[in-house]
PDB file of N, CA, C and O in Angstrom:
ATOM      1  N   UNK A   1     -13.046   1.351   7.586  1.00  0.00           N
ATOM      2  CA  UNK A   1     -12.970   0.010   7.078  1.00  0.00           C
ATOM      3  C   UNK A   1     -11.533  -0.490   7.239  1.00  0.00           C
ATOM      4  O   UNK A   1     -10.656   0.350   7.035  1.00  0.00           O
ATOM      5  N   UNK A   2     -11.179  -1.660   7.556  1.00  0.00           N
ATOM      6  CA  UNK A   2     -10.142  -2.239   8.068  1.00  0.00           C
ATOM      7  C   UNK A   2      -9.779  -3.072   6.906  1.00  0.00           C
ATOM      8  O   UNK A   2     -10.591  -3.812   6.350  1.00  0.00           O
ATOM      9  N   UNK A   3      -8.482  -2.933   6.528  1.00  0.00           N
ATOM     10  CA  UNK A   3      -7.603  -3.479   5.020  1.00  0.00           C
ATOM     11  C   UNK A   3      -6.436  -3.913   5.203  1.00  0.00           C
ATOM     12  O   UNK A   3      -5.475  -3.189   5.463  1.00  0.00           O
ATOM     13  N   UNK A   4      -6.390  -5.490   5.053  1.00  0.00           N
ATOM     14  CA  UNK A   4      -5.163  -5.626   4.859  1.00  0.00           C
ATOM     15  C   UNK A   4      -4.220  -6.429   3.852  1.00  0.00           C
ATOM     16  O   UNK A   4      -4.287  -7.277   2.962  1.00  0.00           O
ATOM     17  N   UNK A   5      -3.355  -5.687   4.502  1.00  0.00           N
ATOM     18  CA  UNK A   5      -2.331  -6.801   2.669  1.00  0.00           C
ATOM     19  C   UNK A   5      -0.888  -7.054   3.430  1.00  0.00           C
ATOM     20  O   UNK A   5      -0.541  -6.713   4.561  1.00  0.00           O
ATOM     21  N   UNK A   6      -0.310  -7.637   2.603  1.00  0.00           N
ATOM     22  CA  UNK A   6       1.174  -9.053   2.928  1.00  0.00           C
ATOM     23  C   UNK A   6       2.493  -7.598   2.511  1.00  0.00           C
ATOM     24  O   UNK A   6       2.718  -7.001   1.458  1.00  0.00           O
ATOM     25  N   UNK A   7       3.023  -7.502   3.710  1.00  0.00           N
ATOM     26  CA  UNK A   7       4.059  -6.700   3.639  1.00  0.00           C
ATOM     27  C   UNK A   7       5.382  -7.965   3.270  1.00  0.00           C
ATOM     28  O   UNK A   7       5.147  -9.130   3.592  1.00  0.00           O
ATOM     29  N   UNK A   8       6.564  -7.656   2.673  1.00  0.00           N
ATOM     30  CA  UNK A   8       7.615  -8.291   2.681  1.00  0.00           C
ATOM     31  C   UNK A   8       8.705  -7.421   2.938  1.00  0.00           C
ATOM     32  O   UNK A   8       8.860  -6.288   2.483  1.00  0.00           O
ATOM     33  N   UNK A   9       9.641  -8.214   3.906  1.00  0.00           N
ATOM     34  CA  UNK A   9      10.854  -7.732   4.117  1.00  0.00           C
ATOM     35  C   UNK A   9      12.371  -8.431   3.452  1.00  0.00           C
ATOM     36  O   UNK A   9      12.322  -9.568   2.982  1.00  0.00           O
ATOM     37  N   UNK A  10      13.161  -7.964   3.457  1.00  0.00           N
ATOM     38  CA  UNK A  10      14.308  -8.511   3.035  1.00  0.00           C
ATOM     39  C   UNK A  10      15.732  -7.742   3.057  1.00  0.00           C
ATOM     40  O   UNK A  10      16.001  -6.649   2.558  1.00  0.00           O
ATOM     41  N   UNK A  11      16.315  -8.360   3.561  1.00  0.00           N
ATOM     42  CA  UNK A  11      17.821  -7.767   3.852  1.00  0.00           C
ATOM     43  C   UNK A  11      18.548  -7.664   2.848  1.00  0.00           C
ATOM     44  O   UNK A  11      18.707  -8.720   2.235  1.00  0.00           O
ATOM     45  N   UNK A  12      19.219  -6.483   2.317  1.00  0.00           N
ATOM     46  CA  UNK A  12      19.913  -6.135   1.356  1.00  0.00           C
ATOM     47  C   UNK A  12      21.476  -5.424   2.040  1.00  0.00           C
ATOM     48  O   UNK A  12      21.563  -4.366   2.664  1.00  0.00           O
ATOM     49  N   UNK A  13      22.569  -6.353   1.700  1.00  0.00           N
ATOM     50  CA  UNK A  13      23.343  -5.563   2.947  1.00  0.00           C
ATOM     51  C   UNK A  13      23.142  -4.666   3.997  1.00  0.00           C
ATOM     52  O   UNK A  13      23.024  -5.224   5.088  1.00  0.00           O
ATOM     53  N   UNK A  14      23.064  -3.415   4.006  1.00  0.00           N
ATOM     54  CA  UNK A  14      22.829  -2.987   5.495  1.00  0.00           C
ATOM     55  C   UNK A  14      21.404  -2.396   5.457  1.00  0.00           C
ATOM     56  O   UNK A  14      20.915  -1.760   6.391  1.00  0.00           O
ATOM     57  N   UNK A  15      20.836  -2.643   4.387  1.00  0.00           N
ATOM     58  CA  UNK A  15      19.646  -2.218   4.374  1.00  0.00           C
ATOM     59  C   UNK A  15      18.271  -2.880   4.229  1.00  0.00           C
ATOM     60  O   UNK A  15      18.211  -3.903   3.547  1.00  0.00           O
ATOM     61  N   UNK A  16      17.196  -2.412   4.784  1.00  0.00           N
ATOM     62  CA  UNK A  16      16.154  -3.572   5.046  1.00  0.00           C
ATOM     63  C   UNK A  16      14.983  -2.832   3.903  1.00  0.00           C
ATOM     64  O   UNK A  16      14.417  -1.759   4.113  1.00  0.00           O
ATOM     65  N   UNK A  17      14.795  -3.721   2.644  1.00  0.00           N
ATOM     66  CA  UNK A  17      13.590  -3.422   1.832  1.00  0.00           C
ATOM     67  C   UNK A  17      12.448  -4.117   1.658  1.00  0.00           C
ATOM     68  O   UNK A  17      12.417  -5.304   1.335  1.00  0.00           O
ATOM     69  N   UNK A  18      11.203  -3.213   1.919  1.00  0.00           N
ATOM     70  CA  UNK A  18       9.830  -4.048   2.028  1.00  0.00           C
ATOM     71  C   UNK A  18       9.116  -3.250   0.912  1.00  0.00           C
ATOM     72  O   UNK A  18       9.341  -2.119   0.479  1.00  0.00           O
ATOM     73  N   UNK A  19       8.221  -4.140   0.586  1.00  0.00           N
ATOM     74  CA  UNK A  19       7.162  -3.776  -0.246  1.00  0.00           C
ATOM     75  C   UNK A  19       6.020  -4.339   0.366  1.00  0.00           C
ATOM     76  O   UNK A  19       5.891  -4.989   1.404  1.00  0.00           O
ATOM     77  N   UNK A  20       4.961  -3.834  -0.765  1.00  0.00           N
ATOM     78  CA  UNK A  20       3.490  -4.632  -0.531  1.00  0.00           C
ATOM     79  C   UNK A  20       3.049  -5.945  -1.468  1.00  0.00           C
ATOM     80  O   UNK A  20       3.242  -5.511  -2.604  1.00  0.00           O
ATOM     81  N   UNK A  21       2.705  -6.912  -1.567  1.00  0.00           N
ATOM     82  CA  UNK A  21       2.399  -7.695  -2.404  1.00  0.00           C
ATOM     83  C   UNK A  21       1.679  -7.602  -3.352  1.00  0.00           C
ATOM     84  O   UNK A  21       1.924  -7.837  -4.535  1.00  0.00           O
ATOM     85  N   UNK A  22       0.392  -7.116  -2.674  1.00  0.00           N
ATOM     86  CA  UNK A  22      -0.779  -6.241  -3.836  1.00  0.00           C
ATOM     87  C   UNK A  22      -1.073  -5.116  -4.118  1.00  0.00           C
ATOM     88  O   UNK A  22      -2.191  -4.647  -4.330  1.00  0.00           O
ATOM     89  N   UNK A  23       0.421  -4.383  -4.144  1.00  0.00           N
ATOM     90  CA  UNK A  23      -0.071  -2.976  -4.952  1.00  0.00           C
ATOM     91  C   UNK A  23       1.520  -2.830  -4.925  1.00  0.00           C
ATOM     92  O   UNK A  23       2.351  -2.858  -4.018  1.00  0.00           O
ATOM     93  N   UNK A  24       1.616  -2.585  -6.955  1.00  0.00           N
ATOM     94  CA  UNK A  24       2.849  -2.516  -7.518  1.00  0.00           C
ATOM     95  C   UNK A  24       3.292  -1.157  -6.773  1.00  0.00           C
ATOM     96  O   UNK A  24       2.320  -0.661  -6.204  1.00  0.00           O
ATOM     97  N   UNK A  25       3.735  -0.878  -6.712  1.00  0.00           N
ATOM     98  CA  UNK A  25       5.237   0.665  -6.373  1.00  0.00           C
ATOM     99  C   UNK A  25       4.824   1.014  -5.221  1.00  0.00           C
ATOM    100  O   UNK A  25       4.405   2.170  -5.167  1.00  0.00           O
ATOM    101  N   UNK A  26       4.772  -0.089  -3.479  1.00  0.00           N
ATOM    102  CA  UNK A  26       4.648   0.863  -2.684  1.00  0.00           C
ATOM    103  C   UNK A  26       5.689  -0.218  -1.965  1.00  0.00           C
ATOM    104  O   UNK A  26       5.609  -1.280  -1.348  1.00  0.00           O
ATOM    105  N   UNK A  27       6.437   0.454  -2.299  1.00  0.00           N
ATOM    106  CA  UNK A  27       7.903  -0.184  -1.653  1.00  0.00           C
ATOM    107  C   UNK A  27       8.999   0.692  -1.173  1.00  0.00           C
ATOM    108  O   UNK A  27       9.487   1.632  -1.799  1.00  0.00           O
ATOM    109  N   UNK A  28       9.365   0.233   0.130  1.00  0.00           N
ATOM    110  CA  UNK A  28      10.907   1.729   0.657  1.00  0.00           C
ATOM    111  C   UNK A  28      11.709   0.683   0.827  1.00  0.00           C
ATOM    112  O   UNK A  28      11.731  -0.409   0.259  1.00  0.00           O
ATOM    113  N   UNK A  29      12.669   1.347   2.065  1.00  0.00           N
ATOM    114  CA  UNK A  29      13.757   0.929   2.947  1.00  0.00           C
ATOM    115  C   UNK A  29      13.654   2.014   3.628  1.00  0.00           C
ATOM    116  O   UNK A  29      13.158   3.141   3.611  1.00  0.00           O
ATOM    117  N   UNK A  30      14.827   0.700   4.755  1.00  0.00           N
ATOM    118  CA  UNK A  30      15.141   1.556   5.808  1.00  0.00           C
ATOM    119  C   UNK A  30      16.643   0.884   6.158  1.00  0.00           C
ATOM    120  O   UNK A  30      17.163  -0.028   5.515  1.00  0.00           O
ATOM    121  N   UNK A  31      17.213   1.560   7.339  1.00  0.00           N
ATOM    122  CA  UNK A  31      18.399   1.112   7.997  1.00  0.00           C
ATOM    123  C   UNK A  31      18.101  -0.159   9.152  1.00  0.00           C
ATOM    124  O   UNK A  31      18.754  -1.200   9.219  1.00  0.00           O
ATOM    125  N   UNK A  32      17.270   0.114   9.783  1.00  0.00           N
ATOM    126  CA  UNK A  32      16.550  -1.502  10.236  1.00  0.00           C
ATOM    127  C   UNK A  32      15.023  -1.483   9.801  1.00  0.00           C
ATOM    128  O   UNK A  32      14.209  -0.716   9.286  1.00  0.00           O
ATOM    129  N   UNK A  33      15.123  -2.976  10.387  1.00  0.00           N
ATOM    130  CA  UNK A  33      13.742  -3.074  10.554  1.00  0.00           C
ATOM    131  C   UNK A  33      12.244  -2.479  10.580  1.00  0.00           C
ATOM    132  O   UNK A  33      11.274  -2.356   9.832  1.00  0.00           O
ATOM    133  N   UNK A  34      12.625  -2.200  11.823  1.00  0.00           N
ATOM    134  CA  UNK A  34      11.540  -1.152  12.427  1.00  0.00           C
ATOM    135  C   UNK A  34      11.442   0.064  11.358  1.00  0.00           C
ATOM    136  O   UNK A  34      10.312   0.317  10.941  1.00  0.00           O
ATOM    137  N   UNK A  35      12.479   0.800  10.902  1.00  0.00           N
ATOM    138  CA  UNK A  35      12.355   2.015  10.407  1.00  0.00           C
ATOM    139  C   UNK A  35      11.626   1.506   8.310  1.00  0.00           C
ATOM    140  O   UNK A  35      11.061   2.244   7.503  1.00  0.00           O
ATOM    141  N   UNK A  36      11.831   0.745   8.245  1.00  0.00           N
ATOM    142  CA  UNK A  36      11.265  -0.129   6.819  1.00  0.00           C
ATOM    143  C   UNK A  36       9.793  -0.145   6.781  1.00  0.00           C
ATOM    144  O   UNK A  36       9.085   0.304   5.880  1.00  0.00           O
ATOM    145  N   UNK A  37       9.288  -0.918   8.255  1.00  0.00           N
ATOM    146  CA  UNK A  37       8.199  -0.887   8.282  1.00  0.00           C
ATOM    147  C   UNK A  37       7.361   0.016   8.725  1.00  0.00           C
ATOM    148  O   UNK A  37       6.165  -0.115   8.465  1.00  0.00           O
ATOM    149  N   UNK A  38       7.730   0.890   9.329  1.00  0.00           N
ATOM    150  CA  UNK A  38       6.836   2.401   9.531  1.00  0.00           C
ATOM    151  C   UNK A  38       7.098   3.080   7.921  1.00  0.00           C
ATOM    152  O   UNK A  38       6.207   3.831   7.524  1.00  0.00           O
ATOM    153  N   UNK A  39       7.766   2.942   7.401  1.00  0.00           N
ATOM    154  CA  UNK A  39       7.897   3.640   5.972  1.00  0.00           C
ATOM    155  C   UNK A  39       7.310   2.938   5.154  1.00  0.00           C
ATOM    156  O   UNK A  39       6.962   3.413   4.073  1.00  0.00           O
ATOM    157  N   UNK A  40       7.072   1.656   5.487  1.00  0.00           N
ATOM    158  CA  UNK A  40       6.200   0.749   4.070  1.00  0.00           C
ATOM    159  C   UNK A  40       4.439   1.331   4.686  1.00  0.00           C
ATOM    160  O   UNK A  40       3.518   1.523   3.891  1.00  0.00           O
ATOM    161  N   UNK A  41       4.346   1.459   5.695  1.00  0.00           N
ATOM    162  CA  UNK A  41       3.410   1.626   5.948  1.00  0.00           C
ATOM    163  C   UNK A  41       2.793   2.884   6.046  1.00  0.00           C
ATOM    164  O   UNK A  41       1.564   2.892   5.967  1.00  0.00           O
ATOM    165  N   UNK A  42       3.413   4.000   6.208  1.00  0.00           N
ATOM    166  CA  UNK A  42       3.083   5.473   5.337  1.00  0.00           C
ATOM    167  C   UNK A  42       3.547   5.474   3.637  1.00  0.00           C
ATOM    168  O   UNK A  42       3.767   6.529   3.043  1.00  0.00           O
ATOM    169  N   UNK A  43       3.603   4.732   3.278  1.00  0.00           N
ATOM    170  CA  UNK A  43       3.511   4.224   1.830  1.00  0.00           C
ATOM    171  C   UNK A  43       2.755   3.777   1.494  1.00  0.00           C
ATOM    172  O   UNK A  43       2.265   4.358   0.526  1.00  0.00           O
ATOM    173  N   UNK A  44       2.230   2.836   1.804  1.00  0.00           N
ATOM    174  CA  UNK A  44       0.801   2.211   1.475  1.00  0.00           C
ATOM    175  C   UNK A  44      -0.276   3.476   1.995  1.00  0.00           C
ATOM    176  O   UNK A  44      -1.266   3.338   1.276  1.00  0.00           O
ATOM    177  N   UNK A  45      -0.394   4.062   2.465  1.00  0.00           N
ATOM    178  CA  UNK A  45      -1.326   5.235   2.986  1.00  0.00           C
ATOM    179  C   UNK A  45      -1.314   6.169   2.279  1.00  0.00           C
ATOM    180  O   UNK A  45      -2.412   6.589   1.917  1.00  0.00           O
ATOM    181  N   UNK A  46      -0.095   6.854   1.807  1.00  0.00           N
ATOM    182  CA  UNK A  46      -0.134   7.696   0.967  1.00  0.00           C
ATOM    183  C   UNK A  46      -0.368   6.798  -0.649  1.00  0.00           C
ATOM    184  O   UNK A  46      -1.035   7.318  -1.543  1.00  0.00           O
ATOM    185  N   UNK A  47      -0.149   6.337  -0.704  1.00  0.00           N
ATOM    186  CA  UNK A  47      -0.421   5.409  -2.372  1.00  0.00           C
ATOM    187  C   UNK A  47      -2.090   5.092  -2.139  1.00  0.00           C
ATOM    188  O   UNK A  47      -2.732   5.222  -3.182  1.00  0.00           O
ATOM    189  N   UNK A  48      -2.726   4.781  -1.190  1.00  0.00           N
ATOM    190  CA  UNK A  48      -3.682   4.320  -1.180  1.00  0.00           C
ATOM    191  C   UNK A  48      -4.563   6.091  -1.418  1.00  0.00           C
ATOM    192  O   UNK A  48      -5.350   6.267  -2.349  1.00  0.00           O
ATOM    193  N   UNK A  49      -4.322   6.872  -0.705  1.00  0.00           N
ATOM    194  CA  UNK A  49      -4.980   8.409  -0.590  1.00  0.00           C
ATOM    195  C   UNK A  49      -4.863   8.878  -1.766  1.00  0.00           C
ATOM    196  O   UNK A  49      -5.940   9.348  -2.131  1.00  0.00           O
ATOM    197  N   UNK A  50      -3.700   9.014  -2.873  1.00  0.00           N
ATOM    198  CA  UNK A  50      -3.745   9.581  -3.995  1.00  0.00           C
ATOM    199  C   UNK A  50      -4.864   8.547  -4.673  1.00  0.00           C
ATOM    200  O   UNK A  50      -6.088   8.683  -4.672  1.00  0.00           O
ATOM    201  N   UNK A  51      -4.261   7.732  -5.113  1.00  0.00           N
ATOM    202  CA  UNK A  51      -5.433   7.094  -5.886  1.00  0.00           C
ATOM    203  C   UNK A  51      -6.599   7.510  -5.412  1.00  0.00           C
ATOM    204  O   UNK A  51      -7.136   7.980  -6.415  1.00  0.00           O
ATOM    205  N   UNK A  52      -7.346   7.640  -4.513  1.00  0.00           N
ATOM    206  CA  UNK A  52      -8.738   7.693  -4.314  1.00  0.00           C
ATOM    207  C   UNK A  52      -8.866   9.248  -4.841  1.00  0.00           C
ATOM    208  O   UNK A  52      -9.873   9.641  -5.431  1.00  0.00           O
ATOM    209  N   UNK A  53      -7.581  10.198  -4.523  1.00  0.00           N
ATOM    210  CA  UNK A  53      -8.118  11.644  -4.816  1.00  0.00           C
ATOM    211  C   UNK A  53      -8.004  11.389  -6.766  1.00  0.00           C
ATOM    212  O   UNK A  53      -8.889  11.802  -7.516  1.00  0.00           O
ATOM    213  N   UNK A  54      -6.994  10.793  -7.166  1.00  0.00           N
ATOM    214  CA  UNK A  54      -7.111  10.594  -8.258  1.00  0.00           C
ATOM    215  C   UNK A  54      -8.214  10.207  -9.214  1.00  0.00           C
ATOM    216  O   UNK A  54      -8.565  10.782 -10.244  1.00  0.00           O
ATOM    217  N   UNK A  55      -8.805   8.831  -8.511  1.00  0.00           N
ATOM    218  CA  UNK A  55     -10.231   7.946  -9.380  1.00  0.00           C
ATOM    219  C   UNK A  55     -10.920   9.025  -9.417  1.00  0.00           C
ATOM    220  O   UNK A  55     -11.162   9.450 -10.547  1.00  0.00           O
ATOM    221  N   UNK A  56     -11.566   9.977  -7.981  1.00  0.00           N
ATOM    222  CA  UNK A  56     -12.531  10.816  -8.044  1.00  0.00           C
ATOM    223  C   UNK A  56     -12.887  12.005  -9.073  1.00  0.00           C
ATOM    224  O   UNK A  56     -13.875  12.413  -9.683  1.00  0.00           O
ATOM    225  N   UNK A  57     -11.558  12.323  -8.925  1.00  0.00           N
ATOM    226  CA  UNK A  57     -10.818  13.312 -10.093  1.00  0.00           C
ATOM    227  C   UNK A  57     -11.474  13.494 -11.687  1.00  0.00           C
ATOM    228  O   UNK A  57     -11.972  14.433 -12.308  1.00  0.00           O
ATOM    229  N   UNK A  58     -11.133  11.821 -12.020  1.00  0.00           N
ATOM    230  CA  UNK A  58     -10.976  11.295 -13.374  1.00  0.00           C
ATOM    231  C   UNK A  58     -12.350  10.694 -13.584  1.00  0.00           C
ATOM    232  O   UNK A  58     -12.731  10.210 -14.649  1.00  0.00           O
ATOM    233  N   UNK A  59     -13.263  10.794 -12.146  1.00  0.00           N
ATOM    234  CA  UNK A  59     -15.009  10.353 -12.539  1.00  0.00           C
ATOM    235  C   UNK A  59     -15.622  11.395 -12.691  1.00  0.00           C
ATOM    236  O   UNK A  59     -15.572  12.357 -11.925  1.00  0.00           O
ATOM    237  N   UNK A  60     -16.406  11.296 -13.918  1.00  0.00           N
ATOM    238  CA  UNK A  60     -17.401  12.065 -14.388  1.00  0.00           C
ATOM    239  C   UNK A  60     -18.689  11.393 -14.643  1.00  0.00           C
ATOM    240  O   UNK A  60     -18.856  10.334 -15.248  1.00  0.00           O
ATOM    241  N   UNK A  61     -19.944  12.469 -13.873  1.00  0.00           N
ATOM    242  CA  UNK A  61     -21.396  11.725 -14.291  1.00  0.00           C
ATOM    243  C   UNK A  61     -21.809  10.811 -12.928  1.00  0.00           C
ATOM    244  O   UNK A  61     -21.107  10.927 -11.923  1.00  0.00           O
ATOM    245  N   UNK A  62     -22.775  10.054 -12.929  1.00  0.00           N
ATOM    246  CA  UNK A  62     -23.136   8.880 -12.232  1.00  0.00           C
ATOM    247  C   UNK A  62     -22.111   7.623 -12.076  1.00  0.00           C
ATOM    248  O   UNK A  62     -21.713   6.920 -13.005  1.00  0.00           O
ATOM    249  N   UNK A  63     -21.804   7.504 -10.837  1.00  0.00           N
ATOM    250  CA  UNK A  63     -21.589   5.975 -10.426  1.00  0.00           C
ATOM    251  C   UNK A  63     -21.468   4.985  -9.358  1.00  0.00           C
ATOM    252  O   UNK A  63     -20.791   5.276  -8.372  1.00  0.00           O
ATOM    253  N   UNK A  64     -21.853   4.225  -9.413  1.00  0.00           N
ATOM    254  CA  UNK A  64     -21.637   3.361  -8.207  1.00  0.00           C
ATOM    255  C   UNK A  64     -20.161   3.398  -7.646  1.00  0.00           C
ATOM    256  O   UNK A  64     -19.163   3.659  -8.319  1.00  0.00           O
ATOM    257  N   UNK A  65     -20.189   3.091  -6.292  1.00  0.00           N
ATOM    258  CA  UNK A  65     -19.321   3.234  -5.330  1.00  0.00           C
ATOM    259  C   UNK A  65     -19.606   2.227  -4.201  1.00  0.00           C
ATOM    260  O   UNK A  65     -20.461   2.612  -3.404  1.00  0.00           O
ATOM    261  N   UNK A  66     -18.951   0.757  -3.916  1.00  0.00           N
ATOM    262  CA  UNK A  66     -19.167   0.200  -3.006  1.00  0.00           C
ATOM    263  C   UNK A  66     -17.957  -0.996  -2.649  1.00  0.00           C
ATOM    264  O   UNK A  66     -17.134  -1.426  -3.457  1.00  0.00           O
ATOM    265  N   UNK A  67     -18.062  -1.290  -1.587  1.00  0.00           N
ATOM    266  CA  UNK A  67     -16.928  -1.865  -1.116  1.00  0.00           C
ATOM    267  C   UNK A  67     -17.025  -3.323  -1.871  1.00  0.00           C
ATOM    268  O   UNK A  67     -18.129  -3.680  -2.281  1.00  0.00           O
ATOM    269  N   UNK A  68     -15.823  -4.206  -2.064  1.00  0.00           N
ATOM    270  CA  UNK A  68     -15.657  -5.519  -2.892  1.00  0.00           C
ATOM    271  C   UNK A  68     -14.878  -6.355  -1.239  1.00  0.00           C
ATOM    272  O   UNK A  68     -14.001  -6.019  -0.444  1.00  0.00           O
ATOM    273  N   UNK A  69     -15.746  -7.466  -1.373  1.00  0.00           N
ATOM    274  CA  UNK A  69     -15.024  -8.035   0.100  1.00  0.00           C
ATOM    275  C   UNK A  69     -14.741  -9.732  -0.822  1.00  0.00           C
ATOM    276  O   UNK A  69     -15.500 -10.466  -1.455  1.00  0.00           O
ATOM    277  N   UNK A  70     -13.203  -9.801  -0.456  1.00  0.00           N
ATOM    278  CA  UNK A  70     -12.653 -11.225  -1.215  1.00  0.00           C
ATOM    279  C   UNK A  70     -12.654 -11.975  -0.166  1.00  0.00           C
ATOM    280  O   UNK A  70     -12.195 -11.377   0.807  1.00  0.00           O
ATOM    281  N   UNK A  71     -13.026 -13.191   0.076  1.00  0.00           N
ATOM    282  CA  UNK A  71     -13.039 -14.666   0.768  1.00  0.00           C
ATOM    283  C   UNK A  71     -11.834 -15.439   0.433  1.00  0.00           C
ATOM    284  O   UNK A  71     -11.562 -16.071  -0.588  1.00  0.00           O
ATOM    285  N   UNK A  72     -11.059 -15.216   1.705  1.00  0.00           N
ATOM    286  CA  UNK A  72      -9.877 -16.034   1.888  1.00  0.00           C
ATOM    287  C   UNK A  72     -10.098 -17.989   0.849  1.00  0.00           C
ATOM    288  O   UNK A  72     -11.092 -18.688   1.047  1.00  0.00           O
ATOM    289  N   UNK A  73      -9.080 -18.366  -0.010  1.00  0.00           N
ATOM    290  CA  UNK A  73      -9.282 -19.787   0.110  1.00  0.00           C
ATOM    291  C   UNK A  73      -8.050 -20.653   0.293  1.00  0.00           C
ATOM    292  O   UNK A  73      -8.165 -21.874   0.401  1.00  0.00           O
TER     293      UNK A  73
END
């Protein structure tokens, strides 16, 4: 399944910090550009993988499991 979300960048003297918009604490740096955004983006991957090993973890019993699809407005 294909997911996406609003990366931000921003220059902090010599250093370039991005986060994600919709998901609090998956934010790095880097020394440029390029190196920010390969790191925001094995950030969001690994933040996204724990949680799922996590929810599973912490479910007990019966439950639904299905994808939520939001409509741009």
């Amino acid at each position: 399944m294909k997911q996406q979300f609003t990366a931000i960048y921003e220059k902090r003297g010599k250093w370039y910090l991005g986060w994600v918009e919709e998901i609090p604490g998956v934010n790095t740096q880097g020394k440029t550009l390029k190196e920010a955004k390969e790191n925001l983006k094995e950030a969001l991957e690994l933040i996204l993988e724990v949680n799922r090993v996590m929810s599973r973890k912490e479910i007990s019993g019966r439950v639904i499991r299905e994808p939520v699809v939001l409509a741009h407005t």
